[in-house]
The first five atom37 places (N, CA, C, CB, O) and aatype in JSON, in Angstrom:
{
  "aatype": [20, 20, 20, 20, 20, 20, 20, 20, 20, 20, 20, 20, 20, 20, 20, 20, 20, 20, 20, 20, 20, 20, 20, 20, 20, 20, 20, 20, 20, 20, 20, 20, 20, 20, 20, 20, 20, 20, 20, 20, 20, 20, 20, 20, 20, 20, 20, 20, 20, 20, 20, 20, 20, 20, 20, 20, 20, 20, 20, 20, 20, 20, 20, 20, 20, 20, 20, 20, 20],
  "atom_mask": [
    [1, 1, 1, 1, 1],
    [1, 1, 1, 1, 1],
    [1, 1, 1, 1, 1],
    [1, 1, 1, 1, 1],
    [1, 1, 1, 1, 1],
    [1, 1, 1, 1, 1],
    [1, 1, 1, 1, 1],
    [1, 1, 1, 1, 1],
    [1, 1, 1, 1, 1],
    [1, 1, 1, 1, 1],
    [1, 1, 1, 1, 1],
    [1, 1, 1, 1, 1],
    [1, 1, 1, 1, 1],
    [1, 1, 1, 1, 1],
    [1, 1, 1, 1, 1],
    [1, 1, 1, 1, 1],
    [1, 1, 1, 1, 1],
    [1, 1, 1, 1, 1],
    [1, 1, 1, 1, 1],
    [1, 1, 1, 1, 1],
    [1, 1, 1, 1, 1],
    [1, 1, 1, 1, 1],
    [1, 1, 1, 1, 1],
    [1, 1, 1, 1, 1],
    [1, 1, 1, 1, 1],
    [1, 1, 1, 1, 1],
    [1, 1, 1, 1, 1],
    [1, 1, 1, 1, 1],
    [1, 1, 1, 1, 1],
    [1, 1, 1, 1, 1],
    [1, 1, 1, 1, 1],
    [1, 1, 1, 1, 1],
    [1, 1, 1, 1, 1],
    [1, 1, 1, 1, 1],
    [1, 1, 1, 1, 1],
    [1, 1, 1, 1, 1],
    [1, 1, 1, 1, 1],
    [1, 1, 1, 1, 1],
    [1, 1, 1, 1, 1],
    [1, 1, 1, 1, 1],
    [1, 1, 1, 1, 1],
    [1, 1, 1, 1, 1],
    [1, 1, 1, 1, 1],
    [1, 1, 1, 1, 1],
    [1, 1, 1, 1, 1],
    [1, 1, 1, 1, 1],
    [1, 1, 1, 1, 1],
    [1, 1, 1, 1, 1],
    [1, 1, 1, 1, 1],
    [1, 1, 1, 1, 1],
    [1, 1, 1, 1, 1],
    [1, 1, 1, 1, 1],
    [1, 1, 1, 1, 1],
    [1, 1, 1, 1, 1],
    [1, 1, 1, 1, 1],
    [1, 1, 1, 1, 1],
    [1, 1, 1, 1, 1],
    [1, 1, 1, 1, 1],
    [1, 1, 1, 1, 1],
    [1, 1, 1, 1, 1],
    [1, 1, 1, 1, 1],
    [1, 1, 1, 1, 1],
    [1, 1, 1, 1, 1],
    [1, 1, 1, 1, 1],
    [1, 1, 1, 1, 1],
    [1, 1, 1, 1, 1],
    [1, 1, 1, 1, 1],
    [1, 1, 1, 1, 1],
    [1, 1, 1, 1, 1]
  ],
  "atom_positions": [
    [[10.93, -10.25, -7.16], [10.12, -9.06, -6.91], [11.02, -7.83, -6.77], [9.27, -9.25, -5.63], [10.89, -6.94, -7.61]],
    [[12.05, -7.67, -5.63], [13.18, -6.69, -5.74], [13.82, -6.38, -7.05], [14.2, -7.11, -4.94], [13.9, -5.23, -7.48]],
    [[14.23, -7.28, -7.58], [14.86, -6.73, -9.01], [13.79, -6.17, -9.9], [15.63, -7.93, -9.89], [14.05, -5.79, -11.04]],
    [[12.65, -6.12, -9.42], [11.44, -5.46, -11.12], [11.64, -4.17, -10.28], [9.04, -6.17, -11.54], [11.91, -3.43, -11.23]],
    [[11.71, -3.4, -9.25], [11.57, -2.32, -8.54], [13.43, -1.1, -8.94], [11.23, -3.09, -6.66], [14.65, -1.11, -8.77]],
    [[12.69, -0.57, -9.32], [13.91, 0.6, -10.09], [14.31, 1.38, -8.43], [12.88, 2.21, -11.71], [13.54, 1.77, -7.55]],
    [[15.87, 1.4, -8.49], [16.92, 1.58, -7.72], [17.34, 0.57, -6.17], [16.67, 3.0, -7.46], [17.81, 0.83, -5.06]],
    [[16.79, -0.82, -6.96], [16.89, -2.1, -6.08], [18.54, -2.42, -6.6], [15.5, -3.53, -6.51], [18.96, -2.88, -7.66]],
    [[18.8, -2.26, -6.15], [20.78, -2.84, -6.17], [20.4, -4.1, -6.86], [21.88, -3.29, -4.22], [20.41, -4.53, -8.01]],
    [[19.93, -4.7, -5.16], [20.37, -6.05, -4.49], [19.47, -7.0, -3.98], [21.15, -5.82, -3.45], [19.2, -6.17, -3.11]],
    [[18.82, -7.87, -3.72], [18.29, -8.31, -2.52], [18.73, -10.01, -2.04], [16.68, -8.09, -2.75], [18.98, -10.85, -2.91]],
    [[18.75, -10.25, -0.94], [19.01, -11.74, -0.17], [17.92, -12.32, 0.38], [19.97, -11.69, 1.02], [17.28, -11.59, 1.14]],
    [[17.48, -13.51, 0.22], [16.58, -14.05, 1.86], [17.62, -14.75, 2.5], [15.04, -15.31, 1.75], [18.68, -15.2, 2.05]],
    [[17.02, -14.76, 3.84], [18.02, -14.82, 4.74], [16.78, -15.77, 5.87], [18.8, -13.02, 5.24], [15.57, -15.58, 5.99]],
    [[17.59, -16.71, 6.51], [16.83, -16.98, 7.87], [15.04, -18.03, 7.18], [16.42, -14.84, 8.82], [14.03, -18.19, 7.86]],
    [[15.24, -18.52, 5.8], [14.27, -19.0, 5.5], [13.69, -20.18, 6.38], [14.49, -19.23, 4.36], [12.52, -20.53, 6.26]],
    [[14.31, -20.6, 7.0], [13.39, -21.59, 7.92], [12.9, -21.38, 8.73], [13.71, -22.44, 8.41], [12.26, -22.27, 9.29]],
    [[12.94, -19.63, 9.39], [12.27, -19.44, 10.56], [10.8, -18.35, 10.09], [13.49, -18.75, 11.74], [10.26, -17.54, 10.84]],
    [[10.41, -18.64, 8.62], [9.79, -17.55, 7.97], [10.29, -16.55, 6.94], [9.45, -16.92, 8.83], [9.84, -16.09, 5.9]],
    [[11.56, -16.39, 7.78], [12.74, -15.56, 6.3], [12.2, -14.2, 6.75], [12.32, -15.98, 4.01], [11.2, -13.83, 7.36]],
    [[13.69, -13.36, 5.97], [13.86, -12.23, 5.95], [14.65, -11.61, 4.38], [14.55, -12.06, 7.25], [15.51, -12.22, 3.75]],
    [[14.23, -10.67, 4.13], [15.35, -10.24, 2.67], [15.47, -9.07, 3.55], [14.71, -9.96, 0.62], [14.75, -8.42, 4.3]],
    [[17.19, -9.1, 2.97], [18.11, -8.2, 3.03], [18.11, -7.19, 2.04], [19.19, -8.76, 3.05], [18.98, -7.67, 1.31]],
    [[17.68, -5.94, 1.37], [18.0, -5.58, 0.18], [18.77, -4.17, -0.25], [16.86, -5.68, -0.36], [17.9, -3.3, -0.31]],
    [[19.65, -3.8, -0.47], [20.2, -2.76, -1.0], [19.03, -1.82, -2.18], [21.57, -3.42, -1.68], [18.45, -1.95, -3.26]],
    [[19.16, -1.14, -1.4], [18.38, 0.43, -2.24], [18.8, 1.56, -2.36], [17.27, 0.96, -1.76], [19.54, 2.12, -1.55]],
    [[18.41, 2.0, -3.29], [18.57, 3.48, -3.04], [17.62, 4.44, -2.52], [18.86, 3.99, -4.09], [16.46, 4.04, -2.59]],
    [[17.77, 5.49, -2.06], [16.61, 6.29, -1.23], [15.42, 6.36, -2.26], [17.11, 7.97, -0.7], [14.27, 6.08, -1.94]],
    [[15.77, 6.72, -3.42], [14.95, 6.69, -4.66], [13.27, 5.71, -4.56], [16.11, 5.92, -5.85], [12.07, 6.0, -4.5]],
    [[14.28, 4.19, -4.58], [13.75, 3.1, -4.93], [12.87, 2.8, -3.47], [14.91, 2.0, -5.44], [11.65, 2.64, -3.53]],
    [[13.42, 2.76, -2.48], [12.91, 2.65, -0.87], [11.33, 2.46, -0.74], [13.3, 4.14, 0.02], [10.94, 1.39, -0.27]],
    [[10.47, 3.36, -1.11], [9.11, 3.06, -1.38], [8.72, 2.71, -2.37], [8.45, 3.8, -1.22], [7.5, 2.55, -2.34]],
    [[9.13, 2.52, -3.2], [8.77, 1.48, -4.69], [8.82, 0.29, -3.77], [10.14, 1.39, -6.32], [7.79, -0.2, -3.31]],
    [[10.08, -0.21, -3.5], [9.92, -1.66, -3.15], [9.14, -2.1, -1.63], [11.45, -2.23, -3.16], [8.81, -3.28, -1.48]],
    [[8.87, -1.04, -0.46], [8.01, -1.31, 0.29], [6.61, -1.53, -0.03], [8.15, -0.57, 1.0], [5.93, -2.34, 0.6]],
    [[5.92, -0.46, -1.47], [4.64, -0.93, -1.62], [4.54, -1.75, -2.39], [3.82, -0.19, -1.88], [3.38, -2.13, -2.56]],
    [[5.85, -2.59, -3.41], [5.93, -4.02, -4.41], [5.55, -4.59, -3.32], [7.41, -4.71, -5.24], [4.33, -4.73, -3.26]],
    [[6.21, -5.01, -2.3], [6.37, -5.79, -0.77], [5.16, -5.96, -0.47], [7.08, -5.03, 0.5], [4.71, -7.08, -0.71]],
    [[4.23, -4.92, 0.16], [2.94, -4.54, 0.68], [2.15, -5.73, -0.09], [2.44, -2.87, 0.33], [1.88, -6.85, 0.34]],
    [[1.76, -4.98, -1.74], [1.15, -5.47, -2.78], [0.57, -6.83, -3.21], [1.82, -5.21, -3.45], [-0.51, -7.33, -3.54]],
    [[2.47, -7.33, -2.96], [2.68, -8.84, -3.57], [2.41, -9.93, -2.31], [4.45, -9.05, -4.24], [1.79, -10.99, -2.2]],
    [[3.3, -9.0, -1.32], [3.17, -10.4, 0.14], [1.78, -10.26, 1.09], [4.74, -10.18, 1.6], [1.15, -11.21, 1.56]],
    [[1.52, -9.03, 1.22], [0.32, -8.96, 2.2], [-0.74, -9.37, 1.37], [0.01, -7.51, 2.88], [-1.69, -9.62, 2.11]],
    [[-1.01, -9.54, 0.3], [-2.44, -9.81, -0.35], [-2.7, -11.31, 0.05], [-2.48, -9.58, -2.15], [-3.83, -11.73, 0.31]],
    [[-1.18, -12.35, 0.09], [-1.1, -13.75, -0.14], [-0.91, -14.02, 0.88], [-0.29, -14.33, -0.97], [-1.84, -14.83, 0.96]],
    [[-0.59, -14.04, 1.56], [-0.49, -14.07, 3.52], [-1.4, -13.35, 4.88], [0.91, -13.37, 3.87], [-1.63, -12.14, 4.8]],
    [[-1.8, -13.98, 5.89], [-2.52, -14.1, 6.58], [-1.51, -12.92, 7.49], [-2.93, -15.6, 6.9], [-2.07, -11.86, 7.76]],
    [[-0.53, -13.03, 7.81], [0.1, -11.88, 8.43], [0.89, -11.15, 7.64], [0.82, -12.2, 9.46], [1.71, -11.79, 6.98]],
    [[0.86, -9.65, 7.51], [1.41, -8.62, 6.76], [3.0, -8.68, 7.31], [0.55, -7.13, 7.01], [3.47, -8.82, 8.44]],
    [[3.51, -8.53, 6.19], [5.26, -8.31, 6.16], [5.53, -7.05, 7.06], [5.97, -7.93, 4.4], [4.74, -6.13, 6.89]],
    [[6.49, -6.88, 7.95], [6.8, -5.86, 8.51], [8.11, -5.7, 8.06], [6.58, -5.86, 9.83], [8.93, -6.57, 7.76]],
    [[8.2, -4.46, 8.05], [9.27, -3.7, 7.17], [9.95, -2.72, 8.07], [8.61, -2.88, 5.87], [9.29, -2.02, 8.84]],
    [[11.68, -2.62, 7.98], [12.6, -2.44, 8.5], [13.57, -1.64, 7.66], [12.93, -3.51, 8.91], [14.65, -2.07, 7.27]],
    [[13.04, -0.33, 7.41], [13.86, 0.49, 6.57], [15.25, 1.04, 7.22], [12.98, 1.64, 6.14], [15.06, 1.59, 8.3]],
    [[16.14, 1.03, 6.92], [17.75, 1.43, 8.05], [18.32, 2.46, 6.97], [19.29, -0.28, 8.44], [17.83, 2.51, 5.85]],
    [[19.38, 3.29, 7.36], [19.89, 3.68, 6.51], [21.62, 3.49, 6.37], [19.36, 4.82, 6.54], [22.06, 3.84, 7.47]],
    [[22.36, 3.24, 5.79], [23.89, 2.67, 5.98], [24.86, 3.58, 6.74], [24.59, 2.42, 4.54], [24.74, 4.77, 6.41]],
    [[25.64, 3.37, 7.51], [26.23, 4.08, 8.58], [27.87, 4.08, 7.4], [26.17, 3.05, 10.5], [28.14, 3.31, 6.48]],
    [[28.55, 5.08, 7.87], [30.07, 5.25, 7.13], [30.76, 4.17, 7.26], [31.01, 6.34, 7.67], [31.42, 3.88, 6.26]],
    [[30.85, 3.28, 8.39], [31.79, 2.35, 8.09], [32.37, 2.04, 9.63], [32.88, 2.93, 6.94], [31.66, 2.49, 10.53]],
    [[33.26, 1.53, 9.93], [34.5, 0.83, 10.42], [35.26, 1.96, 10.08], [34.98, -0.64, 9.76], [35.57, 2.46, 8.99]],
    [[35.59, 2.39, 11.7], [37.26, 3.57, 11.7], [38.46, 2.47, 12.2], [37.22, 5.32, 13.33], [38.16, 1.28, 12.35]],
    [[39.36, 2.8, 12.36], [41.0, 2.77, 13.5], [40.58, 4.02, 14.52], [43.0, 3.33, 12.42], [40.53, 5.25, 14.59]],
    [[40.35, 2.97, 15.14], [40.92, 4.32, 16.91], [41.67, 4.25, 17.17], [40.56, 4.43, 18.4], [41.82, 3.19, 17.78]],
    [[43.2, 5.26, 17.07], [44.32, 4.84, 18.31], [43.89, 5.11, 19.74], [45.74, 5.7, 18.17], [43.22, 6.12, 19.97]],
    [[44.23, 4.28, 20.72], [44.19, 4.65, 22.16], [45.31, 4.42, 22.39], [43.32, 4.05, 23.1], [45.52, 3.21, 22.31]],
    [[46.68, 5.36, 22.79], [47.76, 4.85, 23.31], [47.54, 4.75, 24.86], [48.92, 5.66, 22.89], [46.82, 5.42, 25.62]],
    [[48.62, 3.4, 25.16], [48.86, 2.73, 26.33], [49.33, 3.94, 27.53], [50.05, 1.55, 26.0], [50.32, 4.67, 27.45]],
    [[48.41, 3.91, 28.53], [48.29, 4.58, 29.73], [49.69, 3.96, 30.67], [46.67, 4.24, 30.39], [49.88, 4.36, 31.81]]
  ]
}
């Protein structure tokens, strides 16, 4: 389903035995394309609707020096 959705990188499931989760790389672009594929495809076929967890990627991992007091 993620890969038919234009500016989908990526996607993972993750955690499938407890119900599962996908992980998916987007672009801001793509972001609501693939929440209402999501909506569309999973809430029509399931008794409880997918809840959705949009984040946005943080810069990274620095080096802090703290020199010794």
């Amino acid at each position: 389903l993620a890969q038919s959705v234009k500016g989908v990188y990526g996607a993972r499931m993750t955690g499938g035995g407890f119900g599962g989760c996908v992980v998916a790389l987007v672009d801001q672009c793509g972001r609501d394309g693939l929440a209402r594929a999501v909506r569309e495809s999973y809430d029509t076929s399931h008794a409880t609707p997918a809840t959705l967890w949009p984040v946005d990627s943080a810069s990274g991992a620095d080096v802090c020096y703290h020199p010794a007091t």
